[in-house]
C-alpha positions as CSV (number, residue, x, y, z in Angstrom):
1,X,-33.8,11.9,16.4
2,X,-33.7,11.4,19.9
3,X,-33.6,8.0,22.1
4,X,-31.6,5.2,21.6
5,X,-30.0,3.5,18.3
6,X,-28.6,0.0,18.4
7,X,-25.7,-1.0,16.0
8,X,-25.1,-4.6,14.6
9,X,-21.4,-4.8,12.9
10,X,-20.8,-8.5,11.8
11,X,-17.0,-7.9,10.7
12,X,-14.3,-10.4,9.7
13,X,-12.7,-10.3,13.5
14,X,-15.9,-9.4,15.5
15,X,-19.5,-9.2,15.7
16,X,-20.1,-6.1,18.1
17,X,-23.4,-4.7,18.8
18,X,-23.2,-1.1,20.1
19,X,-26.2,1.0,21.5
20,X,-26.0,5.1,21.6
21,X,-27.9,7.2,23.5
22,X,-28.7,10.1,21.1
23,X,-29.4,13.6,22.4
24,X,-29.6,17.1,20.6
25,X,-27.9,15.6,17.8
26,X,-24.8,14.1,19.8
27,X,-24.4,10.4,20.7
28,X,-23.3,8.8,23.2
29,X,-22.5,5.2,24.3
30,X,-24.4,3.4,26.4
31,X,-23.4,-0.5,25.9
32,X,-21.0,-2.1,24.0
33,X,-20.4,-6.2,24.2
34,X,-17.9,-7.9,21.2
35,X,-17.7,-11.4,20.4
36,X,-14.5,-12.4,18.3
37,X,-16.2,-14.9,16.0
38,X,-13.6,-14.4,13.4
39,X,-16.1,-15.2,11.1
40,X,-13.4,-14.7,7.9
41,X,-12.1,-17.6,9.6
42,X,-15.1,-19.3,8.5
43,X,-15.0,-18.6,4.4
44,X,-13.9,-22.0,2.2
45,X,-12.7,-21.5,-0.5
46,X,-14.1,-23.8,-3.4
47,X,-12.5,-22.8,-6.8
48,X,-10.5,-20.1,-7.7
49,X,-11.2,-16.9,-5.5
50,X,-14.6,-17.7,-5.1
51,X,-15.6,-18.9,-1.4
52,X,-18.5,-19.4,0.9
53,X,-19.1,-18.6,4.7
54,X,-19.0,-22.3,6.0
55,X,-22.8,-23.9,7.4
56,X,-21.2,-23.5,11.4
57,X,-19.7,-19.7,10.1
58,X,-24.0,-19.4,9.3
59,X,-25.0,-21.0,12.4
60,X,-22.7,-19.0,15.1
61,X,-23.2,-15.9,13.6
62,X,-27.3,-16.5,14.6
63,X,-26.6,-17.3,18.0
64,X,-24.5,-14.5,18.4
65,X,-27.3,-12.4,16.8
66,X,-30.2,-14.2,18.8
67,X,-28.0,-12.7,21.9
68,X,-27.7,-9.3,20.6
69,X,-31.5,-9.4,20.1
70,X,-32.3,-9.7,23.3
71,X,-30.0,-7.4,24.5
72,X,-31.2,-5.1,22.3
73,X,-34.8,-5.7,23.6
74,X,-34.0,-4.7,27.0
75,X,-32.9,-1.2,26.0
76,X,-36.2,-0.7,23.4
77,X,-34.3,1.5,20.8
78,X,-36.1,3.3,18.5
79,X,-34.0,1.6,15.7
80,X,-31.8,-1.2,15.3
81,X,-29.1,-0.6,12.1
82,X,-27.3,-4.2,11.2
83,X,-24.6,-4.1,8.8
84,X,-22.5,-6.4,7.4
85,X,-18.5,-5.7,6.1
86,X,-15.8,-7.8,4.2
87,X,-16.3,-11.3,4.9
88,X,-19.7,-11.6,4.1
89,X,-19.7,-9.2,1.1
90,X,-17.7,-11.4,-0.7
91,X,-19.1,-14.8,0.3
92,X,-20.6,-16.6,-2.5
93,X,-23.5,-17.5,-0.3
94,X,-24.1,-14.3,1.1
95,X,-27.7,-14.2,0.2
96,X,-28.0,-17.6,1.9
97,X,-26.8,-15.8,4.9
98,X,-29.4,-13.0,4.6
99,X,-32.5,-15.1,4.2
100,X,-30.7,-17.4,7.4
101,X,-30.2,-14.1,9.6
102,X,-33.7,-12.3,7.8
103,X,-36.0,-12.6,11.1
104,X,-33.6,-11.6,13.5
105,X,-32.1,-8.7,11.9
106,X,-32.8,-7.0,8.7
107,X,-28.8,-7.2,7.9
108,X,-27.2,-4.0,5.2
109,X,-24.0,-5.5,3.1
110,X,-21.9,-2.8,3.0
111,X,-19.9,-2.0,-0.4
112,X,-16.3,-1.6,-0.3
113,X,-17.0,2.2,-1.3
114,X,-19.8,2.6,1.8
115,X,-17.4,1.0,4.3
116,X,-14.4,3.1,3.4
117,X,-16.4,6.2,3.3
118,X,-18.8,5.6,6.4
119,X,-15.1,4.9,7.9
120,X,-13.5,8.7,7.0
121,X,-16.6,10.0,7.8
122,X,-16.3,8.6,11.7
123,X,-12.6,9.5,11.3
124,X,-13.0,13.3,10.1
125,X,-15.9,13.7,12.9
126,X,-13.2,12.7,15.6
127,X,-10.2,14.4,14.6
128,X,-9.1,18.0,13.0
129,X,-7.5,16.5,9.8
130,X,-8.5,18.6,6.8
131,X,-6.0,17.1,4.3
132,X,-4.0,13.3,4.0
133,X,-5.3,10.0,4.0
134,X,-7.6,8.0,7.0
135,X,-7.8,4.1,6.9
136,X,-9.6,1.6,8.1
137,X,-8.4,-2.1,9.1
138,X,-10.7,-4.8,9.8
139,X,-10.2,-8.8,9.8
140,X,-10.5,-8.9,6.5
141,X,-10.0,-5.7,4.3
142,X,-8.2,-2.2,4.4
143,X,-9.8,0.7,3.1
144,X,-8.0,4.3,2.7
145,X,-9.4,7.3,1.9
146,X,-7.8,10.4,0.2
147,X,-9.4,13.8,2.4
148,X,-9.4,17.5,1.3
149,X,-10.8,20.0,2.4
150,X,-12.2,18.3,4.7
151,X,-13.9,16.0,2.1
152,X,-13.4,12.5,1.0
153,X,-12.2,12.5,-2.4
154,X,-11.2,8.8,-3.3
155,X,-11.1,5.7,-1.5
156,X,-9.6,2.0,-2.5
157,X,-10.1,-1.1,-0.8
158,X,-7.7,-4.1,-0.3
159,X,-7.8,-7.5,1.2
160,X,-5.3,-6.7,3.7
161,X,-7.3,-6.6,6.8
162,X,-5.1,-8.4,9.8
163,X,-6.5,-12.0,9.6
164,X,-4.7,-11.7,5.9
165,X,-1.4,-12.8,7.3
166,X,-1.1,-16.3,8.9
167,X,2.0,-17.9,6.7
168,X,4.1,-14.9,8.5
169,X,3.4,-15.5,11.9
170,X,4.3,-18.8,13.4
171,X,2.0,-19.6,17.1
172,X,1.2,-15.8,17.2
173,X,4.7,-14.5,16.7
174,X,5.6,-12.7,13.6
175,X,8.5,-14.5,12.0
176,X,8.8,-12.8,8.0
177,X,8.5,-9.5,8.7
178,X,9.8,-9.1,5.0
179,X,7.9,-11.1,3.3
180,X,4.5,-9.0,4.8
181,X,5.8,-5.9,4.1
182,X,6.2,-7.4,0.1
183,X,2.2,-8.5,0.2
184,X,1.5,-5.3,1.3
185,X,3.4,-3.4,-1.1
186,X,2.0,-5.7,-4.2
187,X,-1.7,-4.5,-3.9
188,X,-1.1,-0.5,-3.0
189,X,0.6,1.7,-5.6
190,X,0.4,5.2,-3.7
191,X,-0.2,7.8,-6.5
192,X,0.4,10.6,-4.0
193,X,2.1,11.1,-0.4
194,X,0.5,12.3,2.8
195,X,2.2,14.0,5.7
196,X,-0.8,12.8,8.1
197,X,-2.9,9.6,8.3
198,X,-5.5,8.7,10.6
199,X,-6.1,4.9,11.5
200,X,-9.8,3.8,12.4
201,X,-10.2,0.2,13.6
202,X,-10.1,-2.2,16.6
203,X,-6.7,-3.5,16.4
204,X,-5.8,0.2,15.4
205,X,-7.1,1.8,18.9
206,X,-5.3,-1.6,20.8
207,X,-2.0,0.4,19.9
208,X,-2.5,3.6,22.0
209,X,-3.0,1.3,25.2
210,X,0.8,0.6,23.5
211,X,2.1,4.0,22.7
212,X,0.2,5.7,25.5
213,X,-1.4,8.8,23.1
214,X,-3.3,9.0,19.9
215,X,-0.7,10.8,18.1
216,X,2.7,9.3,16.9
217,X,5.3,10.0,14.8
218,X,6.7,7.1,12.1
219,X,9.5,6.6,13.9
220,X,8.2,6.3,17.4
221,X,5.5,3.6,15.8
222,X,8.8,1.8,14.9
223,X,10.4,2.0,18.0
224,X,6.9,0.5,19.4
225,X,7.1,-2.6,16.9
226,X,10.5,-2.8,17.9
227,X,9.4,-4.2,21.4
228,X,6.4,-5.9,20.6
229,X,6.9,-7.9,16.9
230,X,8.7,-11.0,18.7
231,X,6.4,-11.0,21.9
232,X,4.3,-13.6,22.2
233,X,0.2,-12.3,22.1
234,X,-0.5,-13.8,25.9
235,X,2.8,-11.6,26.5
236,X,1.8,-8.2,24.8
237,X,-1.9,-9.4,26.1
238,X,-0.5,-9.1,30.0
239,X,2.0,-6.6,29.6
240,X,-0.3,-3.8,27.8
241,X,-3.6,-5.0,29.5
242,X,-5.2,-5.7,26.0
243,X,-7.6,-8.9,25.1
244,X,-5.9,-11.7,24.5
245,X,-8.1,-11.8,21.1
246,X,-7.0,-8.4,20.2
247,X,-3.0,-8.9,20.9
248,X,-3.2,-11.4,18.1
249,X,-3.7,-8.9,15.4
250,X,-2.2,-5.9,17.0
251,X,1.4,-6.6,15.4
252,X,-0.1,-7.1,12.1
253,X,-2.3,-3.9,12.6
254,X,0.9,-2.3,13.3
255,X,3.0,-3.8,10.3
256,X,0.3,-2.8,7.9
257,X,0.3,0.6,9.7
258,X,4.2,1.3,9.1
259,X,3.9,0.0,5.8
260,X,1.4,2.9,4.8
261,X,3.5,5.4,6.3
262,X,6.2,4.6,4.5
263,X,4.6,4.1,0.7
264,X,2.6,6.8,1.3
265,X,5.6,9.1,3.3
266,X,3.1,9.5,6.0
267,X,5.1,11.9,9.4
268,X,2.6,11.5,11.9
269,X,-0.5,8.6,12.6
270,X,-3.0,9.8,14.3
271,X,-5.6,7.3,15.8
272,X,-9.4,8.1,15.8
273,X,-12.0,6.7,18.9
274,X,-14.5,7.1,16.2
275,X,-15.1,4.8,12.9
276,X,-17.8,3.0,10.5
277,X,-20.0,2.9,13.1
278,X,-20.0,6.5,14.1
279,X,-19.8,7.6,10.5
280,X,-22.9,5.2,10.0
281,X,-24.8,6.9,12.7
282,X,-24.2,10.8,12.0
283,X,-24.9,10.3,8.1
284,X,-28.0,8.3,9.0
285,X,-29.2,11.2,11.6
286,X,-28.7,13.7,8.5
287,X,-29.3,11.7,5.5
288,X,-30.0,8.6,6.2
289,X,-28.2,5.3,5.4
């Protein structure tokens, strides 16, 4: 295929539309524009752990998308691939959402297993890890994936993604470290260690403007936390030059971060550029989505 490609991701944190320019089989990125809708912001929760994406969730989401459109329209890609991740694939309503959404975009919902995979694919294509374990945190869920030889060989899927932690952060600053760390540790039960991990995500990517490389050891990603966990997000927001959206789930990004490393007895993070929507676009050039 050559031409353009235009990407719709409607995550839990942000709706993003992304158009690549695609030539001899490599892509490259053309435009880019994120809104942080914060759309798992938007799920009630009516009995049990059943919820719905709200009537205004529904309502932004299309105006955001009617934007896109015509953004989209300007560029005249060949194809348009809309997808749809955690918060949606779990609403109760979601098919209320599709028909809602149907003549603007013809929207994918993702499985847990697609978006973890699609994920380690965009991971494995940006980096020269062979063996350990690549995640991928979003607003609302966090997917790792076991890699060897190069291959992905198993994948699991929590609700952990960064929005996940409100009753420990009090106006933007955490305040029970501890008692994250424990909510963490109740949903993942390693059943094997990893010297390397590679982190795909937003909020993952905020922490090299942090760090200052790509690659970091456990204990320098503590020393980092060390500064930051108390700062105030219009503080980390000024002081690292990073959204002011974004610097309220970077400390959670990097809780959850040092909590892997340390269940899993991860030595060294290494953080992709590439991700879902990467991995989405090289498996649908070769095999289609």
């Amino acid at each position: 295929m050559e031409g353009t490609v235009g990407l719709v991701d409607i995550g839990s944190n942000t709706v993003k539309l992304v158009i690549y320019k695609i030539n001899n089989g490599k892509i490259n990125k053309i435009y880019t524009k994120s809104i942080y809708l914060r759309l798992f912001n938007y799920l009630q929760h009516i009995y049990f752990n059943k919820c719905i994406i709200s009537k205004d969730g529904i309502l932004k989401t299309k105006n955001i998308l009617k934007d896109f459109k015509e953004e989209l329209d300007k560029y005249n890609p060949k194809e348009v691939i809309a997808f749809a991740t955690y918060a949606v694939r779990i609403a109760g309503n979601k098919s209320e959402f599709l028909e809602e959404t149907k003549d603007i975009f013809d929207i994918k919902i993702l499985s847990d297993e697609e978006e973890a995979m699609y994920s380690a694919y965009g991971a494995l294509l940006d980096t020269d890890i062979s063996e350990g374990l690549v995640f991928d945190i979003g607003g609302g869920s966090l997917e790792i994936c076991g890699v060897s030889g190069g291959k992905i060989k198993h994948y699991n899927s929590y609700p952990l993604g960064t929005l996940n932690y409100g009753e420990f952060f009090k106006n933007g600053v955490l305040v029970d470290e501890e008692g994250m760390r424990k909510k963490i540790k109740k949903h993942i039960n390693p059943a094997s260690t990893s010297d390397k991990i590679v982190g795909v995500g937003g909020s993952v990517r905020a922490l090299v403007k942090i760090i200052g490389k790509r690659r970091v050891s456990k204990n320098q990603l503590n020393e980092i936390l060390s500064k930051i966990k108390h700062l105030k997000p219009d503080d980390i927001s000024n002081k690292y030059d990073i959204s002011s959206k974004r610097s309220e789930t970077v400390v959670s990004a990097g809780i959850v971060i040092s909590e892997i490393m340390d269940l899993f007895e991860c030595k060294e993070l290494i953080i992709s550029e590439y991700g879902i929507r990467e991995g989405i676009i090289y498996n649908h050039l070769n095999m289609g989505i």
